[in-house]
N, CA, C and O of each residue as an XYZ file, in Angstrom:
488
protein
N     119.573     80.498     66.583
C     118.750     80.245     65.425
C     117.980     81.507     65.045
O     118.173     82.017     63.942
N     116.889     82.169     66.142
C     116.771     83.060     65.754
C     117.704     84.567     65.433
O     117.324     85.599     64.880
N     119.039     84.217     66.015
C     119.865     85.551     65.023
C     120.203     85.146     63.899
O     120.783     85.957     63.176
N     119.963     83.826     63.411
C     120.693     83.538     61.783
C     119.687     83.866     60.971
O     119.942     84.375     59.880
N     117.877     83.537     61.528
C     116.798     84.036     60.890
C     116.744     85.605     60.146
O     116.560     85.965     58.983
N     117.099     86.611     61.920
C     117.666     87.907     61.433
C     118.013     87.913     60.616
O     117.389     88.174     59.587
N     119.692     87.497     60.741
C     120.750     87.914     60.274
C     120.470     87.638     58.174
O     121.291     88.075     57.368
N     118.828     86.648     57.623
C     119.037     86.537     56.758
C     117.994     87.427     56.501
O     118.478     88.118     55.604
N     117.029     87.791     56.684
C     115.812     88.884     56.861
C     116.801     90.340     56.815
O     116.210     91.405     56.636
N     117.778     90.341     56.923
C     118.026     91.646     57.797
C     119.028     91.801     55.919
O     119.069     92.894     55.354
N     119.650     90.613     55.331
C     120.587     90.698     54.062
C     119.761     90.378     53.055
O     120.047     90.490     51.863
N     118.475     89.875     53.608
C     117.428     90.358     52.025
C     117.034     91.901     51.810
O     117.142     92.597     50.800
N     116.527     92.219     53.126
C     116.214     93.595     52.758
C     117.291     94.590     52.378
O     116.891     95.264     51.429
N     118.411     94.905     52.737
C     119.607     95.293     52.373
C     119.889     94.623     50.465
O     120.179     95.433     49.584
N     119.810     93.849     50.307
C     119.848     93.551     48.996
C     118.691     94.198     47.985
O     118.752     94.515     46.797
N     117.357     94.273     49.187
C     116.416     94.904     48.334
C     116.302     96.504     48.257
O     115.723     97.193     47.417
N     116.958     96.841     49.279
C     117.637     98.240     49.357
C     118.695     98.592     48.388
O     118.691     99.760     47.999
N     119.805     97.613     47.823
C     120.717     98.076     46.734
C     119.968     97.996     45.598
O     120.069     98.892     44.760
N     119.106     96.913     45.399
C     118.492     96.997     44.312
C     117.718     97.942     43.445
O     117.673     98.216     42.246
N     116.868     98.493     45.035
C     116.245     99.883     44.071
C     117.016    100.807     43.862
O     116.876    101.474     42.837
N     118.632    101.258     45.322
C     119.468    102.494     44.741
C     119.672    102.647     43.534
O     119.651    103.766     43.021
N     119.965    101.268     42.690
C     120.397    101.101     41.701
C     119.456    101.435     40.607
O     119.875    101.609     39.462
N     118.320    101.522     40.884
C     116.989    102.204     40.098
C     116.581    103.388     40.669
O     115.385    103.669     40.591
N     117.100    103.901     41.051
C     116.770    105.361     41.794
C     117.090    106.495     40.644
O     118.093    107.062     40.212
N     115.945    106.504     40.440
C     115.894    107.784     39.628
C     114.734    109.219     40.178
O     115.219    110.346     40.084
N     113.640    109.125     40.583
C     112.660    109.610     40.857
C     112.419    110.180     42.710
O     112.830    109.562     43.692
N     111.826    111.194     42.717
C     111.744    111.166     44.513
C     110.898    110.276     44.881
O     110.867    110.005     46.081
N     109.707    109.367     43.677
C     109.124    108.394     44.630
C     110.031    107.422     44.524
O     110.018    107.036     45.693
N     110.652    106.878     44.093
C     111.712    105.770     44.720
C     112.587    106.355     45.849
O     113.309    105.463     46.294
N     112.782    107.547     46.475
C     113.801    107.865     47.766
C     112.529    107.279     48.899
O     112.753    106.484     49.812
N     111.174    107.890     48.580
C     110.091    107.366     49.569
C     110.262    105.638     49.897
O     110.594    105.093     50.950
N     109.984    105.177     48.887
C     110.197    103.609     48.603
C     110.857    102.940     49.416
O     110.577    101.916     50.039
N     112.459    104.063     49.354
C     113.370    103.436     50.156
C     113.482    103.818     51.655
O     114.420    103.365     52.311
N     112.852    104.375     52.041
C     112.878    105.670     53.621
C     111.818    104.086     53.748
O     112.297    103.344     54.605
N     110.554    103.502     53.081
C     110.001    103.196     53.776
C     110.427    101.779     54.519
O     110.197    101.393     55.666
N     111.498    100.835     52.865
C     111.849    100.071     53.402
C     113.245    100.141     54.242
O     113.870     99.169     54.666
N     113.365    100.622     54.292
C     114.829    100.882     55.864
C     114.097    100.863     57.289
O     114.491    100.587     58.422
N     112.531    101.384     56.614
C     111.577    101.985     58.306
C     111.277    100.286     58.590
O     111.274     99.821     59.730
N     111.086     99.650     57.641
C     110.271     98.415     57.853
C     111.392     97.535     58.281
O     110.919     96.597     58.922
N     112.901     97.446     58.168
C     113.614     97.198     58.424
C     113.631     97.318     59.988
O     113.406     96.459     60.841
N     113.900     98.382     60.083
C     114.209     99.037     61.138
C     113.690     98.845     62.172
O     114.291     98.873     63.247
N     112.030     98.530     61.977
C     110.945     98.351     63.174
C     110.869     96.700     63.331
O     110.450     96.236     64.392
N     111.293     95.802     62.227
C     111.627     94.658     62.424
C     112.603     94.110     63.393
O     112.465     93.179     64.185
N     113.688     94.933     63.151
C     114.886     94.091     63.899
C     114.561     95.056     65.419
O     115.096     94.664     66.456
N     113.519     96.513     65.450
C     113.788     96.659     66.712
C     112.807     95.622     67.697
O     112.964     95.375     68.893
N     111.845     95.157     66.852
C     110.990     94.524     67.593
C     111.862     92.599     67.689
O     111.370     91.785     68.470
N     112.638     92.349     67.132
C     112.946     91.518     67.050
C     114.020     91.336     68.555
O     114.031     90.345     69.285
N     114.855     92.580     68.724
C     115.083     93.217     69.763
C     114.691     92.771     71.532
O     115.097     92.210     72.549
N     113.623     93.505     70.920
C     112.651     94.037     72.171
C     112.469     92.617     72.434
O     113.277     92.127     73.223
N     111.506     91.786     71.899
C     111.169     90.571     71.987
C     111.969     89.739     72.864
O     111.609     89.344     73.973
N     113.207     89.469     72.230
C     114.431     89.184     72.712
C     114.713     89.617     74.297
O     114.766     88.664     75.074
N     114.892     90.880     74.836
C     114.959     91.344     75.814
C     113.567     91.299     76.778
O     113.781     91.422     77.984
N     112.315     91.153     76.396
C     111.275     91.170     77.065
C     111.143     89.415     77.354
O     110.938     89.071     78.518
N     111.190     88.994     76.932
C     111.634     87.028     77.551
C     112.672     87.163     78.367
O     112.278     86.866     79.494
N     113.630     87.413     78.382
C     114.717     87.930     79.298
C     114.426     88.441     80.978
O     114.748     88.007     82.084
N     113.436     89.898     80.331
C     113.301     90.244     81.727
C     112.171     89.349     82.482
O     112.094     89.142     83.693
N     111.283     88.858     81.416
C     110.020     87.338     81.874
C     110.429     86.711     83.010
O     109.780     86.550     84.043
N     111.609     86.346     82.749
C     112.711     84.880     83.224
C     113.277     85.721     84.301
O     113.104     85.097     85.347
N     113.866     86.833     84.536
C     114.151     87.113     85.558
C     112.632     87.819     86.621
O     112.596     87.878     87.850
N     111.943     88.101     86.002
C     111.028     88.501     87.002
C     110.142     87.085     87.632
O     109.119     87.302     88.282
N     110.528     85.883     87.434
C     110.456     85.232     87.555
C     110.787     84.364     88.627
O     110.121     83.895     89.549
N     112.317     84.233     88.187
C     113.108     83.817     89.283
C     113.089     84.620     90.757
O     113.173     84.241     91.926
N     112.887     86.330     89.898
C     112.415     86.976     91.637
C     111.334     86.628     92.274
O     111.243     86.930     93.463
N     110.516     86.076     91.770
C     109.140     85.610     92.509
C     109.197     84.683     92.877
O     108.254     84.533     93.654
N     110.084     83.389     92.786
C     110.409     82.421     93.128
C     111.347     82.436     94.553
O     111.149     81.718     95.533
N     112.202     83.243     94.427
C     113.009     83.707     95.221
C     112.543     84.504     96.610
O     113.024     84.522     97.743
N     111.363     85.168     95.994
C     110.673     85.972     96.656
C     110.122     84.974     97.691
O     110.568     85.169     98.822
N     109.171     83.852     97.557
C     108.226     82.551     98.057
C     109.159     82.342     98.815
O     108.842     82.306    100.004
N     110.658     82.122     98.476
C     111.352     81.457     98.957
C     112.017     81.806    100.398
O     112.017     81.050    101.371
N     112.590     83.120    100.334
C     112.935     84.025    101.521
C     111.655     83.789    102.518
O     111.891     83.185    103.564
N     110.630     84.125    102.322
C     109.274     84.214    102.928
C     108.576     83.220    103.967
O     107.995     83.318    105.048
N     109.012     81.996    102.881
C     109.183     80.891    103.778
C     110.218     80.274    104.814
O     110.008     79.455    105.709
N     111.626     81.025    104.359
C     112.658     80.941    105.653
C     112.383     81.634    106.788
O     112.565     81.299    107.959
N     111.895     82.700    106.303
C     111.400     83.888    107.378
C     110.323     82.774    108.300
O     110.613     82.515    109.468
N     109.305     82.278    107.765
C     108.372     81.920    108.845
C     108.946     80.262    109.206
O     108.256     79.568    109.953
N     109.992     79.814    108.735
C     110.682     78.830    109.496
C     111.304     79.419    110.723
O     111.043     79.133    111.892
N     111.945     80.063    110.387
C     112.950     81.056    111.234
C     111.863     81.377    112.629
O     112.052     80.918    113.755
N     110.930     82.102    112.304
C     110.249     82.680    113.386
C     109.440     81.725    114.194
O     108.831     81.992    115.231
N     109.544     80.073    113.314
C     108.580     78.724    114.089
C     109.661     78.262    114.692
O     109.284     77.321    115.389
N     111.190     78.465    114.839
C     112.396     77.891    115.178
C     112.622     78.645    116.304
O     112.899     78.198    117.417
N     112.496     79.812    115.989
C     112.696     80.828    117.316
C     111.614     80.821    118.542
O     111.801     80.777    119.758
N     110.429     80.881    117.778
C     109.545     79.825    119.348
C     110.014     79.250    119.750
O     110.464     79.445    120.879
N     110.219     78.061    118.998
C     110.523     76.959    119.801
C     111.563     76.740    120.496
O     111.613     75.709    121.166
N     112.530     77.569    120.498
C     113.764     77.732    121.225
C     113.253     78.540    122.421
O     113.457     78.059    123.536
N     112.471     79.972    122.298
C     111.936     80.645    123.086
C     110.819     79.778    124.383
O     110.640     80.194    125.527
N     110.259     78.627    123.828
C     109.348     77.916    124.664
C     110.399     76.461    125.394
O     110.197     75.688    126.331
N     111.388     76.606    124.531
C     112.735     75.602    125.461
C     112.982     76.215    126.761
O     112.634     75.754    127.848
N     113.651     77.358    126.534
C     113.940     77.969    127.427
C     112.642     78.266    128.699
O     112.960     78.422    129.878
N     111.644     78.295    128.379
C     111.150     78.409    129.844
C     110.795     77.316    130.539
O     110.571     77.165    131.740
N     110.770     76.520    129.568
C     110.814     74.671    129.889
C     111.677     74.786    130.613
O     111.369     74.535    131.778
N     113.329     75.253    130.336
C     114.228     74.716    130.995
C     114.527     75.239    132.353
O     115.028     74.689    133.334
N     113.914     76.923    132.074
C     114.116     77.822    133.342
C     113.498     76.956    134.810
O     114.091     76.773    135.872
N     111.614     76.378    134.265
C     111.093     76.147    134.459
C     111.441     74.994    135.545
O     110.973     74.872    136.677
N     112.212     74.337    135.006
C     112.951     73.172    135.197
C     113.655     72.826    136.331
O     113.435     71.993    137.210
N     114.754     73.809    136.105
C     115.955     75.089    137.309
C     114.919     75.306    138.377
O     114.833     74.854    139.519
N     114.385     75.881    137.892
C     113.501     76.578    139.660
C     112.663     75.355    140.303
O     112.340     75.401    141.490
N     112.268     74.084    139.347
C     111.615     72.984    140.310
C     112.523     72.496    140.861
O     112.181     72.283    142.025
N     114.119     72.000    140.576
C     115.269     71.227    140.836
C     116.197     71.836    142.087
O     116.933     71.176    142.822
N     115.916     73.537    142.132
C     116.422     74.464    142.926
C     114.937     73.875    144.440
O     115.111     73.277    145.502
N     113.918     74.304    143.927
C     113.135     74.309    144.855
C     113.092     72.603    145.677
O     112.768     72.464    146.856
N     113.475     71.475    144.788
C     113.244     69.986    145.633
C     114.529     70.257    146.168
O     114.594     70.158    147.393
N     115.971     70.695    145.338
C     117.162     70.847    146.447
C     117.193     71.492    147.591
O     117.673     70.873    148.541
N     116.736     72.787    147.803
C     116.006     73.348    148.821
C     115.467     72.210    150.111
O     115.828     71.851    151.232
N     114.439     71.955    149.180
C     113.554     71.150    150.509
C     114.344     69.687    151.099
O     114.250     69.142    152.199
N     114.888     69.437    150.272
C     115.955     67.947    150.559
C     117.067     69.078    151.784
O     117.255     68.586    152.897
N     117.446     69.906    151.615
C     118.777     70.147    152.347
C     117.974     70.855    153.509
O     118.733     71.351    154.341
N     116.565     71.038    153.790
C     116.620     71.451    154.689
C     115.719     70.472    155.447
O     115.606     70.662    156.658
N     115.050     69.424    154.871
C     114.535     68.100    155.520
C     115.885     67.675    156.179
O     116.003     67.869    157.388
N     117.375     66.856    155.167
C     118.525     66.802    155.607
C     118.908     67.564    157.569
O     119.206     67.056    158.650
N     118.657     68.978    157.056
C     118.851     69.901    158.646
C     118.156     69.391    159.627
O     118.683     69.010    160.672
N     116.312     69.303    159.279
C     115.877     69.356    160.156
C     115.977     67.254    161.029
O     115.671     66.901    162.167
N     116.433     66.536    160.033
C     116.935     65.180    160.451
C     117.823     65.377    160.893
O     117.572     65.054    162.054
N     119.147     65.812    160.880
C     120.079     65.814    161.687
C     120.288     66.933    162.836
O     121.206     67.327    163.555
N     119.327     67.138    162.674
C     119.021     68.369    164.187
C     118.187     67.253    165.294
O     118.247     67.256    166.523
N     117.428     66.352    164.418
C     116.528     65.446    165.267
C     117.611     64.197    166.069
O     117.870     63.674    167.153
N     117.906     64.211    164.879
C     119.192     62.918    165.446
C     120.132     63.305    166.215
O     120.691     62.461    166.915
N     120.514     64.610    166.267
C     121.460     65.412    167.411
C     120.646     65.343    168.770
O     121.105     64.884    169.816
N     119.699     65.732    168.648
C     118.311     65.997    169.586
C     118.375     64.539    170.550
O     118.567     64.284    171.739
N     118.120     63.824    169.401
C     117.740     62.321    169.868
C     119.274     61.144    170.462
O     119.111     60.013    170.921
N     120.490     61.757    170.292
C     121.548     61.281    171.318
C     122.129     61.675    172.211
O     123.011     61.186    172.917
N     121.287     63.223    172.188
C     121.798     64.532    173.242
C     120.675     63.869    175.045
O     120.618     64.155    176.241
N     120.186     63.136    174.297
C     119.214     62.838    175.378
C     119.333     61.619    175.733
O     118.616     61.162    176.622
């Protein structure tokens, strides 16, 4: 919509540009016309710009969004990795109590069947 707006802004002034060639007699009508081509000119560049500055809006945008977004995986990531990091000594933790009651079972085990050897040896 707004390029058909242009596109009719942009074939009035062009019409109003043939119109005066066509009356061009004088150097103040070449001014006339330098000025409306300038007014032209600064129209459609700003019409342009406009155009492209919403553009980059929307993407600087989405990078900031994007941005929040990474940021917050990051500190999932690093609350996930604790907690894997605090598994593990749970589990180490775990190992060395299960090592240490097997321990004491196999050598209670010894010292019972050393007793019970003891105790039919006699």
């Amino acid at each position: 919509m707004q390029t058909d707006q242009s596109q009719t802004s942009i074939e009035k002034r062009l019409k109003e540009i043939s119109s005066k060639l066509s009356n061009v007699l004088t150097k103040d009508d070449s001014a006339l016309i330098k000025n409306i081509i300038r007014e032209t000119l600064d129209e459609l560049e700003e019409k342009l710009l406009s155009s492209v500055i919403k553009r980059i809006e929307i993407i600087e945008g989405n990078m900031f969004d994007q941005a929040k977004e990474v940021e917050s995986l990051k500190q999932q990531l690093e609350t996930k990795n604790n907690e894997i990091e605090l598994l593990k000594q749970k589990a180490h933790s775990s190992e060395q109590a299960h090592k240490a009651s097997l321990n004491d079972l196999e050598q209670y085990g010894v010292e019972t069947t050393s007793e019970l050897l003891a105790f039919r040896t006699t």
